[in-house]
C-alpha positions as CSV (number, residue, x, y, z in Angstrom):
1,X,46.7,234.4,69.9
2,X,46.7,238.1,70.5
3,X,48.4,237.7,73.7
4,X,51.1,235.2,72.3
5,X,52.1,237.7,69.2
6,X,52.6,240.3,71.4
7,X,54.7,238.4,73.7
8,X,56.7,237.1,70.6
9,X,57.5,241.0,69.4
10,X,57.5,243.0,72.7
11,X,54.2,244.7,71.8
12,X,50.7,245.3,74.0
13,X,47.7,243.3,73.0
14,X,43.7,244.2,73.7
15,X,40.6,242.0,72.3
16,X,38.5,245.2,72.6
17,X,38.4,247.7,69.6
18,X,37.5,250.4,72.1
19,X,40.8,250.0,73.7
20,X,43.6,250.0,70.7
21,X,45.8,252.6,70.9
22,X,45.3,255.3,67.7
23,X,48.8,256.7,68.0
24,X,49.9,254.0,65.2
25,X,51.2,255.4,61.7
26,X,49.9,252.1,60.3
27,X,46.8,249.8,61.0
28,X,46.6,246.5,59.7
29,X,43.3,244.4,59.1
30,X,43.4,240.7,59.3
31,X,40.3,239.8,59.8
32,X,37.8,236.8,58.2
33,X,36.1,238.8,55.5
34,X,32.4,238.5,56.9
35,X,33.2,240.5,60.4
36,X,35.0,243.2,58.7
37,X,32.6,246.1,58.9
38,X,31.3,244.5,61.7
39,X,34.2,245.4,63.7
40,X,35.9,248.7,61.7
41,X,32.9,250.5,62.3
42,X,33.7,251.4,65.9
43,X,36.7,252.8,64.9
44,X,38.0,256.3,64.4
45,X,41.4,255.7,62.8
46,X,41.6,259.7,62.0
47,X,42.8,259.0,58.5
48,X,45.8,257.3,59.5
49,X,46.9,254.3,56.7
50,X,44.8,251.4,57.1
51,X,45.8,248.2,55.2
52,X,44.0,244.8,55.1
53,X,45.9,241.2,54.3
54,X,42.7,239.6,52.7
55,X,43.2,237.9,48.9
56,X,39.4,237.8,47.9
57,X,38.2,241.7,49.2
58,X,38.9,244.8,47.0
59,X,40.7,247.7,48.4
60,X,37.5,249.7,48.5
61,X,36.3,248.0,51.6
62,X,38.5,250.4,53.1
63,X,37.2,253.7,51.8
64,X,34.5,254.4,54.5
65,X,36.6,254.0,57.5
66,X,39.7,256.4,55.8
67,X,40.8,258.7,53.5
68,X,44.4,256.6,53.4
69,X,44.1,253.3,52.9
70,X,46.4,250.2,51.4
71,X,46.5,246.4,50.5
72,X,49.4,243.8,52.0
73,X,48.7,240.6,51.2
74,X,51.4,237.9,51.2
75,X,50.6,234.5,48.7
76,X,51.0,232.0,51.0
77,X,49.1,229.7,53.2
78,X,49.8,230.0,57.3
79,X,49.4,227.3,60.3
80,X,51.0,228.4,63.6
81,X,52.5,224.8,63.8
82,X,54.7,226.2,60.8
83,X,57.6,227.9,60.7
84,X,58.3,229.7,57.3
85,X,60.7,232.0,55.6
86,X,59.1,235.1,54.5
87,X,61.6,236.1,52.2
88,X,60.3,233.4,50.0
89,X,57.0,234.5,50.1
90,X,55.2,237.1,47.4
91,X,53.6,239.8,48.5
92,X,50.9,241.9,46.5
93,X,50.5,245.6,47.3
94,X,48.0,248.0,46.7
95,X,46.9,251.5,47.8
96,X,45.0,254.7,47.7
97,X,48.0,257.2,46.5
98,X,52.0,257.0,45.8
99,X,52.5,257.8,48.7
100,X,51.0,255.2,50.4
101,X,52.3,252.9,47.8
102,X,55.8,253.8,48.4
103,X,55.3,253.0,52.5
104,X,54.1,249.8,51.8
105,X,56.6,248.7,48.7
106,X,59.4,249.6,51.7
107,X,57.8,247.8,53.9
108,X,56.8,244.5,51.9
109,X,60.5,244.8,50.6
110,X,62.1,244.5,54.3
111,X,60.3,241.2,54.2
112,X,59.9,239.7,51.0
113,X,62.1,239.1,48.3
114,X,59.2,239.4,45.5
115,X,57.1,242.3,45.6
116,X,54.6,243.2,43.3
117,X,52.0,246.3,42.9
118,X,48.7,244.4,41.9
119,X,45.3,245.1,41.3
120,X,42.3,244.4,43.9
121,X,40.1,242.6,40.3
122,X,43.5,240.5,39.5
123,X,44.2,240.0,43.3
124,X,41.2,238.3,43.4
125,X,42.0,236.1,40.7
126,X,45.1,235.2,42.1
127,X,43.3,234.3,45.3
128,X,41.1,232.0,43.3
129,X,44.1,230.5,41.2
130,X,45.4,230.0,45.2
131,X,42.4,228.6,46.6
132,X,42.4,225.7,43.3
133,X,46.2,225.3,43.7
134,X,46.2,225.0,47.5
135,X,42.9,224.6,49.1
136,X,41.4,222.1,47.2
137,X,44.5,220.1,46.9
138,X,44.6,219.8,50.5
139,X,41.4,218.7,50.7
140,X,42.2,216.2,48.3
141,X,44.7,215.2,50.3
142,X,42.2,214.6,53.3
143,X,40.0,212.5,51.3
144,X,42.8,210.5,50.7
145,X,43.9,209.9,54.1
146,X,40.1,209.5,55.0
147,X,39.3,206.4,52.2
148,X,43.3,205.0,53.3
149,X,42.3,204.8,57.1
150,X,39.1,202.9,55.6
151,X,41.5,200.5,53.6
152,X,43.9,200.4,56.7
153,X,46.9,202.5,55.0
154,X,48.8,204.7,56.3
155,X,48.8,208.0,54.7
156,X,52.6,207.9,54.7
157,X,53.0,205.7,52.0
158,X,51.5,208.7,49.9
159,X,54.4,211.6,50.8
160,X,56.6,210.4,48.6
161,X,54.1,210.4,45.6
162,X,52.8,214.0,46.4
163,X,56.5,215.4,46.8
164,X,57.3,214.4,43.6
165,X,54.3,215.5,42.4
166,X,54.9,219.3,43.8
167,X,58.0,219.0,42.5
168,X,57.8,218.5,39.1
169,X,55.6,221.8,38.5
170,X,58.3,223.7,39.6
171,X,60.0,222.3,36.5
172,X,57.0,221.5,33.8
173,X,53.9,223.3,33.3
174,X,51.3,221.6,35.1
175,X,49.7,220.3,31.7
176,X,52.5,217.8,30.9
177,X,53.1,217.1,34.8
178,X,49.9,215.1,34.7
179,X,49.4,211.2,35.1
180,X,46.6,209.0,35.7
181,X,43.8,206.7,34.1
182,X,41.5,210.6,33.6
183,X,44.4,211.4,31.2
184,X,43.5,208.3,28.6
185,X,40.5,207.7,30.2
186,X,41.0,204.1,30.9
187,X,37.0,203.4,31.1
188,X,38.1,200.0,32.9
189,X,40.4,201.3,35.3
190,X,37.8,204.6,36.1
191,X,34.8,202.4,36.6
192,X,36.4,199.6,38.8
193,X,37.8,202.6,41.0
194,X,34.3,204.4,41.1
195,X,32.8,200.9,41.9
196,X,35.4,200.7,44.8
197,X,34.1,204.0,46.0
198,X,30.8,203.0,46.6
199,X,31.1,202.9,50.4
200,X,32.0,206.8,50.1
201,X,29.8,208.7,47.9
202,X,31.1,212.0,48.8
203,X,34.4,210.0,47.1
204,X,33.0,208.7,44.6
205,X,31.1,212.0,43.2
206,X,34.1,213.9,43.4
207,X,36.0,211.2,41.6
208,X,33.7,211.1,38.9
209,X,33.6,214.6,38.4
210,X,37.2,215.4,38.4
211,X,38.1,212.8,36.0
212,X,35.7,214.0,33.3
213,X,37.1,217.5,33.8
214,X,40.7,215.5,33.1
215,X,39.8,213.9,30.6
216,X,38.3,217.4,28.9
217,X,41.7,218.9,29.2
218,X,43.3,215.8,27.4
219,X,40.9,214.4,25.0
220,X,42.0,216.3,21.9
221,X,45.2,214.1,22.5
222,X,43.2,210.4,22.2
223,X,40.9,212.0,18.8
């Protein structure tokens, strides 16, 4: 990966820490959150600006490895099979000082057309809000395509259904978007789909579960 970026931007790669070059204004982190002291620890940045890309870890993380440190993280979820235009894409900033604040706002800004100063406590509740409104609904969309292949269905069928369904929160709050036998709680409909979902019980728990927390949402509608 290292060796494909840098070929991408005209840049020098290394997969040793002992062997990046410290002549940088800017160093930034992206890094799963479990190996990040592991591997900051061996370096001497000489209280140059240090800036990590991660949703879920505060800005303090930073404060032991230098005196000037900074936030850049852009909302958005990243395969390298997918090309996407970052000017579409918010970014949240953070930092240590104005000063440091001002590099990254000019920096975010070259990139992004929304660009926002935020928080590391409400960062990470965006990052949860993101891992409900993306992670988990890919999943979702996995255990779909896992109980189809078990019918014998193609997962295509379902595109047009989940298009539509992303597209009409970008026009209704996601409250009156929703649809399904979990709104009413059609018992009938509920239990004949669970019974169905035997074979699966990963399935068939999670079905369970999700309409009941539905249903919870809606029931004030049905008193």
């Amino acid at each position: 990966s290292a060796r494909a970026l840098a070929r991408e931007v005209g840049a020098e790669f290394t997969t040793s820490t002992k062997e990046i070059r410290m002549d940088a204004d800017i160093f930034f982190v992206a890094l799963k959150d479990a190996v990040f002291d592991e591997v900051l620890s061996g370096i001497d940045f000489k209280n140059k600006l240090v800036v990590h890309c991660s949703g879920s870890l505060p800005l303090s993380v930073l404060e032991k490895h230098s005196e000037n440190i900074g936030v850049l993280y852009p909302l958005q979820t990243f395969s390298k099979s997918r090309k996407l235009d970052f000017k579409e894409i918010p970014v949240f900033i953070e930092a240590s000082s104005d000063s440091n604040k001002e590099v990254l706002w000019n920096m975010a800004k070259e990139v992004s057309n929304y660009v926002a100063v935020l928080s590391s406590e409400k960062r990470k509740s965006l990052h949860i809000a993101a891992v409900f409104a993306c992670n988990f609904v890919n999943h979702m969309y996995n255990l779909a395509s896992i109980f189809l292949e078990s019918e014998d269905i193609s997962f295509d069928v379902l595109k047009p259904l989940i298009e539509e369904t992303a597209a009409k929160v970008q026009e209704m709050v996601p409250r009156d978007a929703q649809t399904g036998p979990a709104v009413r709680f059609d018992e009938n409909i509920i239990r004949d789909h669970l019974e169905k979902l035997k074979k699966l019980p990963g399935h068939q728990e999670l079905y369970n579960s999700i309409s009941k927390s539905i249903f919870e949402q809606y029931q004030e509608n049905y008193k």
